[in-house]
Each structure stands twice: as structure tokens, then as C-alpha cells.
C-alpha positions, 0 to 999 in steps of 0.5 A, spaced: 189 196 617 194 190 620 190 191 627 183 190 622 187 183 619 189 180 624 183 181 628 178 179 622 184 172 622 182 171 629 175 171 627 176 165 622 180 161 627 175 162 633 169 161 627 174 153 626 174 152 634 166 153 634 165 147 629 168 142 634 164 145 640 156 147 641 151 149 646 148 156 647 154 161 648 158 158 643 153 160 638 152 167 642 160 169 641 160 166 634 154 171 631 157 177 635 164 175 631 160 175 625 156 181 626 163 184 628 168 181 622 163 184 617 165 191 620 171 191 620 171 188 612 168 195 612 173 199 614 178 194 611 175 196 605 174 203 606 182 204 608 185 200 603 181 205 598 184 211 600 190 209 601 190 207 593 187 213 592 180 211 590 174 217 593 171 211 596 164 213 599 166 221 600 162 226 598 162 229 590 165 237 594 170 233 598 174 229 593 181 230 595 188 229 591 193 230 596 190 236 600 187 240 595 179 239 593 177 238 586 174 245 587 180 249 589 184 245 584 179 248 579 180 255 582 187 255 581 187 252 575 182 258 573 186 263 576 193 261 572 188 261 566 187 267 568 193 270 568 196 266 562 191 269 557 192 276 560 199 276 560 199 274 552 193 279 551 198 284 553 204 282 549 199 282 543 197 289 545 203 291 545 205 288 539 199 291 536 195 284 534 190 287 536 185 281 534 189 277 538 189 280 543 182 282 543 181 274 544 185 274 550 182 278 553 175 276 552 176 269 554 179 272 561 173 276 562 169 269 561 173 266 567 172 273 571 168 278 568 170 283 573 176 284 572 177 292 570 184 292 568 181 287 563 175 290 560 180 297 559 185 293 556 180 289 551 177 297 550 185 299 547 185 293 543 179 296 539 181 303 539 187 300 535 181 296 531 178 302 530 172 300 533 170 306 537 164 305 539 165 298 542 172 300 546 168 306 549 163 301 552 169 296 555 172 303 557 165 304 561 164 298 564 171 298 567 170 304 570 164 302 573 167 296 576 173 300 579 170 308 578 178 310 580 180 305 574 184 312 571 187 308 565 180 307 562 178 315 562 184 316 558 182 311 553 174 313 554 177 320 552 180 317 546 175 313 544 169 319 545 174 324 541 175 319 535 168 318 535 166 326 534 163 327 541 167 333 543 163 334 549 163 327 552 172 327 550 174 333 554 169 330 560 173 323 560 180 327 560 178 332 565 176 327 570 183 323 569 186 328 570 182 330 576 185 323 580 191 321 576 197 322 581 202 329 579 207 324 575 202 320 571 207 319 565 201 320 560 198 327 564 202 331 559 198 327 553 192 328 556 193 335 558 195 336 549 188 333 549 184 338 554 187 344 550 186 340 543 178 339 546 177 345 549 180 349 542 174 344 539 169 346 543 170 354 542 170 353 534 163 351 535 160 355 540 159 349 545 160 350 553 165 346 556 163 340 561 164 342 569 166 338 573 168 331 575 163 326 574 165 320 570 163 320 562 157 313 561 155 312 554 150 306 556 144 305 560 144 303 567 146 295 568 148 294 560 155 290 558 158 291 552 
């Protein structure tokens, strides 16, 4: 920038020794010392915008402040958004503000929606609402995003059994309990729930579901 000022001075100072002189050559230097003044004013120009700060003639995608662009500055906002209104959401969850929680989690699921770890805890939240029938879609859409998301059976277990479907209930514990590891701290509660089912299932004369195949209450490309 000080070579480009001092340069541009010499300009003017040539542009006053011309006026005292004439003749074809002269004339020739004094507009090439124009054409190249205005250049470098340009490049001025530009070079004390970006030293100010100001996103002179850059494209709207690659605005910087410092070394981040405005979309990964947005993105990491996003994500610590994110993770706020997650952590709050489980804090309510477990403080069983139910509704407040919900909220959490539904605006994390506005930011990503496929996150799995938040549509099961949502499906908690409305299990603890009583909305049973909403909480096993949320449970289903986990599953269907991480079909080893083993909390979202569990809780899709509960759900199906509060709803009356027996069958559906025993299916969804069986499966967690098929691919929870051995020291699960909730596997002693499932397996109550299994024989608490099954008990259910004999008493009205229905055979049981075989094997492991995930419990899906809605059709094929549904969101709750």
C-alpha cells in the first residue's frame, strides 16, 4: 500500500514536470502514467477495504471475518445451538418438564433432523405426556435413522404396551434385548417387561412374535 502511494505521488509530480514540457513522447508517458495511476487507485482501494475490514468486491459465499466464512460461522453457531438446546432438553427430561423438553428437542430436530439421540429423547418426553401414540412414531423414526439406537426400543416397548398392543410391545423389548450389550443397566427392567408380556400374551391365547426384526408402526417414508 506505501509502495502504491509513493508510486501514484510520482505520477503527480511527473503529471507537473509535463506541463513545462511538450512534444510527442512526452504526451505518450503522460497518458501511459495515467492509464497506470488509476490502477494502482484501484488496488489502493481495494487494499485499505480489506485492511478495514470491509468485503469490498468478494463474493457473497467467501466473506471472511478473520479466517472463518460467514457459512462456517453459521454452521458452528448452528451447532452450538445444537448442543444448548439438547442439553436443556435433557435437563428438563429429567426434571420431568415434559413440555419443555419437548420444545427442546423439537427445535433441535429443526436444526438436524436426523439426529437419532433427539427423536428418542422427544419420544421420552411424550411418554411422560401420555401421548403414546405420538412418542412410538418418534421412537420409530430413531430407529429408522440408527436401527441400532438400543434406547428407542425400549422405549417404543413402553409405548406399544401402554398403548394395548401386546404383540407389537413384546417384539420391540425382545429386539433390545437381542443387541443390548450384557450390562445394560435397563436389561433387568426389560426382561420384567418380556415376562410381564409374554404372561399377557398367554392369557389371551396370541402367540408370540419370533425373531429380531424391528417393531414399524408407520408406513414407508412417514415422519411423526
Amino acid at each position: 500500500v506505501v509502495a502504491a502511494f509513493v508510486t501514484h505521488f510520482e505520477y503527480e509530480s511527473l503529471f507537473n514536470m509535463n506541463n513545462t514540457l511538450s512534444g510527442p513522447l512526452v504526451q505518450r508517458w503522460r497518458a501511459l502514467a495515467i492509464s497506470d495511476s488509476r490502477g494502482r487507485l484501484w488496488l489502493l482501494v481495494i487494499a485499505a477495504s480489506l485492511l478495514m475490514g470491509i468485503p469490498f468486491l468478494l463474493p457473497r459465499q467467501t466473506v471472511f471475518f478473520g479466517e472463518t466464512s460467514v457459512a462456517e460461522h453459521t454452521k458452528v453457531k448452528q451447532k452450538e445451538e445444537v448442543q444448548r438446546r439438547f442439553n436443556e432438553g435433557v435437563v428438563m427430561l429429567h426434571a420431568k418438564q415434559y413440555e419443555h423438553a419437548l420444545t427442546a428437542f423439537h427445535r433441535v430436530l429443526q436444526l438436524n433432523p436426523e439426529m437419532p439421540e433427539a427423536y428418542v429423547n422427544a419420544g421420552y418426553a411424550l411418554l411422560g405426556m401420555k401421548d403414546y401414540k405420538t412418542a412410538a412414531d418418534f421412537f420409530d423414526s430413531a430407529t429408522t435413522l440408527r436401527p441400532n439406537q438400543l434406547n428407542a426400543y425400549f422405549g417404543l416397548g413402553e409405548a406399544l404396551q401402554a398403548m394395548g398392543d401386546t404383540r407389537s410391545a413384546l417384539q420391540a423389548m425382545e429386539t433390545y434385548m437381542h443387541r443390548s450389550p450384557k450390562d445394560d443397566p435397563f436389561r433387568r427392567k426389560a426382561e420384567s417387561a418380556i415376562w410381564e408380556l409374554r404372561a399377557e400374551l398367554e392369557k389371551s391365547g396370541a402367540s408370540p412374535p419370533s425373531g429380531d426384526v424391528p417393531h414399524k408402526r408407520k408406513e414407508k417414508g412417514t415422519q411423526p
